[in-house]
VOPAGU-2260 file (C-alpha; in pm, 1 decimal, decimal comma):
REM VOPAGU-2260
SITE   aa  ch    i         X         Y         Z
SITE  UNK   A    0   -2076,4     357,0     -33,2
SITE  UNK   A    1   -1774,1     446,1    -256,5
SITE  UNK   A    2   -1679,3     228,6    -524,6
SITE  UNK   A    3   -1506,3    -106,0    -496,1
SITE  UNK   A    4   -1140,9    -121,3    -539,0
SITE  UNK   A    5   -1121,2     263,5    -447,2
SITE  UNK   A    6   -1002,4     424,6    -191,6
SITE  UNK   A    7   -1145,2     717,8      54,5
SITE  UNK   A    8    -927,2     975,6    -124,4
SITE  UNK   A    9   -1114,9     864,5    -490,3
SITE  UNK   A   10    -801,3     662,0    -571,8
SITE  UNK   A   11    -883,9     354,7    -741,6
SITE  UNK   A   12    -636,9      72,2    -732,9
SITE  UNK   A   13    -543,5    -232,3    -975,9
SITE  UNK   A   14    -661,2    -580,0    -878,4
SITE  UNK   A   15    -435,0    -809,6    -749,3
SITE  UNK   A   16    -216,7    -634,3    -566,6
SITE  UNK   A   17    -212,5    -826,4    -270,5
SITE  UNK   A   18     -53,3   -1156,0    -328,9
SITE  UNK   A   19     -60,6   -1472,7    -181,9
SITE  UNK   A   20     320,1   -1425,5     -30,5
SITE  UNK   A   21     209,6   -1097,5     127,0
SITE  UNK   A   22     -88,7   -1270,9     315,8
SITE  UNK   A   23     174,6   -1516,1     438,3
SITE  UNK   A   24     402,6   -1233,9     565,7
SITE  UNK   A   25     103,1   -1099,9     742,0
SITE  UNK   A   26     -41,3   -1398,4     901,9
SITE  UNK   A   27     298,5   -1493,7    1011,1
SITE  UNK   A   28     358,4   -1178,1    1146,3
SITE  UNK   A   29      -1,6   -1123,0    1383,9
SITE  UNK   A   30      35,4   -1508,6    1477,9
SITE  UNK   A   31     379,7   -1389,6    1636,3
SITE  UNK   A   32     240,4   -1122,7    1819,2
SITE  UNK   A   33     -97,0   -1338,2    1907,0
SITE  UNK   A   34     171,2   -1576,8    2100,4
SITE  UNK   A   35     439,3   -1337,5    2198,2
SITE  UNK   A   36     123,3   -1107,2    2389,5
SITE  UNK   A   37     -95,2   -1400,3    2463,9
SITE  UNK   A   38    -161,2   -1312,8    2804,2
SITE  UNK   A   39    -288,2    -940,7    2709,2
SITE  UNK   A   40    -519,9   -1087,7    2446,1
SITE  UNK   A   41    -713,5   -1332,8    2643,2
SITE  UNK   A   42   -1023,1   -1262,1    2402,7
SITE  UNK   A   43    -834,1   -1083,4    2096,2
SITE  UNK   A   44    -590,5   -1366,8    2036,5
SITE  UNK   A   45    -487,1   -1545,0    1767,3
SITE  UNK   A   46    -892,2   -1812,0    1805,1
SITE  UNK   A   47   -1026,4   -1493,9    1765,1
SITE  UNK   A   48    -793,8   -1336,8    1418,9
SITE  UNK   A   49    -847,6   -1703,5    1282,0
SITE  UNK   A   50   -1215,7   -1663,3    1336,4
SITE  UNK   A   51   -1283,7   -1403,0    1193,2
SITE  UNK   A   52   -1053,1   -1391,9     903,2
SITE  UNK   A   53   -1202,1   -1780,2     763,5
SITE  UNK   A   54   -1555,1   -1654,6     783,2
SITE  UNK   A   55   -1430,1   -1320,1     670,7
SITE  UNK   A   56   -1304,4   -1483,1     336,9
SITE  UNK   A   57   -1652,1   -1666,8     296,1
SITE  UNK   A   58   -1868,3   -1367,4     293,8
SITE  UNK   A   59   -1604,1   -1189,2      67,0
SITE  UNK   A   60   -1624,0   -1463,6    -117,3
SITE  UNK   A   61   -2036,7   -1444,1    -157,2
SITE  UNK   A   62   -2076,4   -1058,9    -185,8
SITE  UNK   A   63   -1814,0   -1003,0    -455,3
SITE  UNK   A   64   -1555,2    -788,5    -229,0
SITE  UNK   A   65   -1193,4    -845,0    -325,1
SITE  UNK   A   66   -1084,3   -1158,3     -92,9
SITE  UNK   A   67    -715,9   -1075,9     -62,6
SITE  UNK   A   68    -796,9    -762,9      82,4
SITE  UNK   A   69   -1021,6    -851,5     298,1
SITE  UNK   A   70    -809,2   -1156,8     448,6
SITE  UNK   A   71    -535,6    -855,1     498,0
SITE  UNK   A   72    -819,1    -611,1     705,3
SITE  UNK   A   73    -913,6    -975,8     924,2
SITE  UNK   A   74    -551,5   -1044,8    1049,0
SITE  UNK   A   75    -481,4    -715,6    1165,0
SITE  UNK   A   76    -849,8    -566,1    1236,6
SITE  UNK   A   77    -753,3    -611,3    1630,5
SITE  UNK   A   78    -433,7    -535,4    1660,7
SITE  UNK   A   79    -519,9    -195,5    1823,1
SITE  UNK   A   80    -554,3    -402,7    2151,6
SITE  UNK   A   81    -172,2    -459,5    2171,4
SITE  UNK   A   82    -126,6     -97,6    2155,8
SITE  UNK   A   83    -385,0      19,7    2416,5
SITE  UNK   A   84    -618,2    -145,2    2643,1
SITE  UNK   A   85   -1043,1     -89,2    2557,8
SITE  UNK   A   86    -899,6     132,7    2190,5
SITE  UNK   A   87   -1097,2     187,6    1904,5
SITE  UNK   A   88    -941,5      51,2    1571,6
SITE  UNK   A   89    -751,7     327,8    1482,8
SITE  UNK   A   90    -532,9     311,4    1742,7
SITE  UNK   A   91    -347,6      52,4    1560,7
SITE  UNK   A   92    -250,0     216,0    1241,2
SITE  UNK   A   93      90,4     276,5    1259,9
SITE  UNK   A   94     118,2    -124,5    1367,0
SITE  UNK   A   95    -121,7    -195,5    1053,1
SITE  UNK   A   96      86,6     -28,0     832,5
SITE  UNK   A   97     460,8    -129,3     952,7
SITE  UNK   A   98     320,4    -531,4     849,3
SITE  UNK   A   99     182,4    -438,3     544,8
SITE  UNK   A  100     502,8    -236,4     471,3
SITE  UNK   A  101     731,7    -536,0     596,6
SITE  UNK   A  102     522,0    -750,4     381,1
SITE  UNK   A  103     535,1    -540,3      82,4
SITE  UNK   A  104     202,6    -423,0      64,7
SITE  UNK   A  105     199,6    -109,1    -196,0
SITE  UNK   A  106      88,0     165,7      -1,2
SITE  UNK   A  107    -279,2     242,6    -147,5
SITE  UNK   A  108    -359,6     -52,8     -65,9
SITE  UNK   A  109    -250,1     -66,3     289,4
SITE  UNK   A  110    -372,8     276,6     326,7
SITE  UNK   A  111    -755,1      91,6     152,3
SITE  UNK   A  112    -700,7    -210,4     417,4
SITE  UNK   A  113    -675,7      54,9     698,0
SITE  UNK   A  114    -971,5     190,1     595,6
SITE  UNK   A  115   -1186,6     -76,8     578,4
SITE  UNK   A  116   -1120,6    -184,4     910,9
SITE  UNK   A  117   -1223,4     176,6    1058,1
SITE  UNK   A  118   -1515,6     174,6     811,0
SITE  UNK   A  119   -1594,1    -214,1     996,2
SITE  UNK   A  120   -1574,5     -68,5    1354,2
SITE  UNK   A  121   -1922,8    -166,5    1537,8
SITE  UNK   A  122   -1884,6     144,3    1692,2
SITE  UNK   A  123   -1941,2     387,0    1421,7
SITE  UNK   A  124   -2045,4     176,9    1095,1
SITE  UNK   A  125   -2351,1     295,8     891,3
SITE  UNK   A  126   -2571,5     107,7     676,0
SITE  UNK   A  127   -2380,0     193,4     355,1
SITE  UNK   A  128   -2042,9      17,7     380,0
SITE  UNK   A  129   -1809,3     -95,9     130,7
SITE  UNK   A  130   -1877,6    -455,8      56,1
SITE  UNK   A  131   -1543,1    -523,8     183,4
SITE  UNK   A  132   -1594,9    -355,6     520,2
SITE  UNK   A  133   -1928,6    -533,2     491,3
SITE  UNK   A  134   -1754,8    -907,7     471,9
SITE  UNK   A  135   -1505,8    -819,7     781,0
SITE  UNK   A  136   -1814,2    -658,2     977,7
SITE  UNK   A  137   -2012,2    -930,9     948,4
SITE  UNK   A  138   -1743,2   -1211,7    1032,0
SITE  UNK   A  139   -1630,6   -1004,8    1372,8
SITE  UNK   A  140   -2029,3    -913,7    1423,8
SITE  UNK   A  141   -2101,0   -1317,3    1409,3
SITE  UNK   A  142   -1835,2   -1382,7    1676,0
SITE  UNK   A  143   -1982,3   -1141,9    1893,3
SITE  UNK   A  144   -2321,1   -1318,7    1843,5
SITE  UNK   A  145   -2202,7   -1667,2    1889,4
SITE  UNK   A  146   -2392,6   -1875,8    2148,3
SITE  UNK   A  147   -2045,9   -1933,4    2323,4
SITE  UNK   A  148   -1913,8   -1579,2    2328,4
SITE  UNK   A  149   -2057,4   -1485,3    2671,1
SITE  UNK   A  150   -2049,7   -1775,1    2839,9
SITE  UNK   A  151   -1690,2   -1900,8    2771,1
SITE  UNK   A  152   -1512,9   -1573,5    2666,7
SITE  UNK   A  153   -1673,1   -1237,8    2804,7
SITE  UNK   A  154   -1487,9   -1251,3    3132,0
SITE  UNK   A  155   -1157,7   -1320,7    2905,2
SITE  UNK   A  156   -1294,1    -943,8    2737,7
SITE  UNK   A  157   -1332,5    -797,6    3088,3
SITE  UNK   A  158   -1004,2    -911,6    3226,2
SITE  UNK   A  159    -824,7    -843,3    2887,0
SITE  UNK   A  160    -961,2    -459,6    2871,8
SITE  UNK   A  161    -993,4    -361,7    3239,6
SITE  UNK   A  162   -1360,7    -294,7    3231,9
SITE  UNK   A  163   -1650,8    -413,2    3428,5
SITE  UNK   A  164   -1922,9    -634,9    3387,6
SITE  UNK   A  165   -2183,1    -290,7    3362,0
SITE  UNK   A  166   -1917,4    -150,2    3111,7
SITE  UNK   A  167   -1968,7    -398,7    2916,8
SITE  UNK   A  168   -2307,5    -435,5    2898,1
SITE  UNK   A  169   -2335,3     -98,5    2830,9
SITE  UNK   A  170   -2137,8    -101,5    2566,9
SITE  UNK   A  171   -2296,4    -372,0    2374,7
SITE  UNK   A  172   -2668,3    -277,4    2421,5
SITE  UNK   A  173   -2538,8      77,9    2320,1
SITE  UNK   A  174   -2335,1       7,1    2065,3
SITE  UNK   A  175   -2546,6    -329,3    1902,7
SITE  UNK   A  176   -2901,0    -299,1    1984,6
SITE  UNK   A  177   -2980,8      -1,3    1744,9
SITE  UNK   A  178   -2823,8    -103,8    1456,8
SITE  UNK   A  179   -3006,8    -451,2    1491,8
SITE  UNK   A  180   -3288,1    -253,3    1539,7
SITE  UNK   A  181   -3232,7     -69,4    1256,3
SITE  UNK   A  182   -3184,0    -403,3    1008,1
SITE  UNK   A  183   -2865,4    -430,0     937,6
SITE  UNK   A  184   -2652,0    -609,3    1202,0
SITE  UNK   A  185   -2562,4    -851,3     949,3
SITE  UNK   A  186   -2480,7    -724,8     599,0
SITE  UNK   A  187   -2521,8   -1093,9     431,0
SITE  UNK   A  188   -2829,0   -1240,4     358,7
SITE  UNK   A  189   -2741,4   -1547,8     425,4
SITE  UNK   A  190   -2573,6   -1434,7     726,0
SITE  UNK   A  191   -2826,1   -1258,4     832,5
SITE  UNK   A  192   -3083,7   -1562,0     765,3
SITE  UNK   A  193   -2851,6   -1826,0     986,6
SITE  UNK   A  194   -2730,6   -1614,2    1234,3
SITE  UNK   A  195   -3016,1   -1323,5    1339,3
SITE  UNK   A  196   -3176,9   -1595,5    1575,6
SITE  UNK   A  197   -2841,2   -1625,2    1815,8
SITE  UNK   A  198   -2750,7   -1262,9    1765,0
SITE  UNK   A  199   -3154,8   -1161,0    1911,2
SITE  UNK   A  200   -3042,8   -1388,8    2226,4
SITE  UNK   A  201   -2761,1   -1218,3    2254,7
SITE  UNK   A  202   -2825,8    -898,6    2298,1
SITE  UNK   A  203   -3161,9    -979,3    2473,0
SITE  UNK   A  204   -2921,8   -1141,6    2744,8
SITE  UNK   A  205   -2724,3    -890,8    2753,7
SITE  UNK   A  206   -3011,5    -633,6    2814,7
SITE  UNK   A  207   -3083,2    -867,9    3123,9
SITE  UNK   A  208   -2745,2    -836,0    3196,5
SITE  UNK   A  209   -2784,8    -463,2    3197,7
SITE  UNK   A  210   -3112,3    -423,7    3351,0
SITE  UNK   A  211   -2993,6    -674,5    3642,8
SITE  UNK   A  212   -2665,5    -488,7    3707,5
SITE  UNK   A  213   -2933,0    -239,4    3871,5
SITE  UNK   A  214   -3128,9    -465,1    4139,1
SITE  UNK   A  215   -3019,2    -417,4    4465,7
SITE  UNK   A  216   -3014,8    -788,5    4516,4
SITE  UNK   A  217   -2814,9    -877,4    4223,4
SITE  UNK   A  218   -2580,5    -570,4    4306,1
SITE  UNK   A  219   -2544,7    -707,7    4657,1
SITE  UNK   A  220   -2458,6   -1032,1    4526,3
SITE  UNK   A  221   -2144,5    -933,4    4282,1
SITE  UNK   A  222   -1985,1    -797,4    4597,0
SITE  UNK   A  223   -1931,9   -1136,6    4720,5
SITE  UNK   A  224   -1757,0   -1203,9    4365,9
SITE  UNK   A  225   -1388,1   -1030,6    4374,2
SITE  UNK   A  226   -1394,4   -1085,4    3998,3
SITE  UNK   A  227   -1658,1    -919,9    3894,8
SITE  UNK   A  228   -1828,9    -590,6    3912,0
């Protein structure tokens, strides 16, 4: 885990640079784009940036990682989904870094809030994080866990990526299970202590999920539903 306040090219910036007028720029900015694309981010919208970047902020806030910054990674940590359907983080760089430029955002530290939310990706993030990537991973990782998420909003991910049901289970037994497993789902302690019980639900639902997704029966039965698959 490299040092706070320093980038992945050993650059180490002041503290402070991201001011309170360049958040504003930014949220203004990604709530503009969260309306203007509303129906292509059923599940990434704007409840979902608001989410994550107010608990976001309160783990930054407990594990000593510089706040602004991470507020910056929160608001734009999705905004790969309005430039391609089911895309990893990275594929919305150049959007990242045209808002921090427009918001006047020097550029180590847009090129730091970039990394972060790569470094935050489920997909690929170790146990040894920055404890900025940390705060955002958690906040998006608790949304993912919440008791609601499946119920009310996983056919809002399906419809809003163009994957199935079995995609999607696969996905988040294969991408979830092992680093739960492993012990560190949640970076926080006290996340970790609050949240652990709905996160163990979660994913043992959505092994069920998986595991039913290969009974004849059940198959049988999601042919009668047009929706899903």
């Amino acid at each position: 885990m490299r040092a706070h306040n320093t980038t992945a090219d050993g650059t180490t910036l002041a503290e402070g640079t991201v001011s309170q007028t360049a958040l504003a720029v930014i949220e203004h900015r990604v709530r503009q784009l969260c309306r203007r694309y509303a129906e292509r981010l059923p599940f990434h919208g704007w409840h979902h940036v608001d989410f994550v970047r107010s608990k976001a902020v309160e783990f930054a806030g407990q594990n000593g990682a510089d706040v602004a910054v991470v507020e910056a990674a929160a608001l734009l940590h999705d905004v790969n989904y309005l430039v391609l359907r089911n895309s990893p983080a990275a594929a919305g760089r150049d959007l990242r870094l045209g808002v921090l430029a427009d918001a006047a955002v020097p550029a180590g530290y847009a090129r730091w809030i970039d990394e972060i939310i790569d470094e935050a990706e489920m997909a690929t993030r170790g146990r040894h994080i920055s404890v900025e990537a940390q705060a955002l991973s958690d906040a998006d990782t608790l949304f993912k866990a919440l008791p609601v998420t499946p119920v009310m909003l996983a056919h809002r991910y399906l419809h809003e990526n163009g994957i199935s049901l079995r995609e999607l289970a696969h996905k988040i037994v294969g991408e979830q299970c092992d680093v739960h497993d492993e012990g560190y789902y949640f970076y926080n302690p006290e996340a970790a202590a609050t949240y652990s019980r709905w996160a163990m639900a979660n994913l043992e639902l959505w092994q069920c999920i998986k595991e039913s997704l290969d009974d004849t029966a059940v198959q049988h039965l999601l042919t009668q539903l047009p929706q899903a698959s």
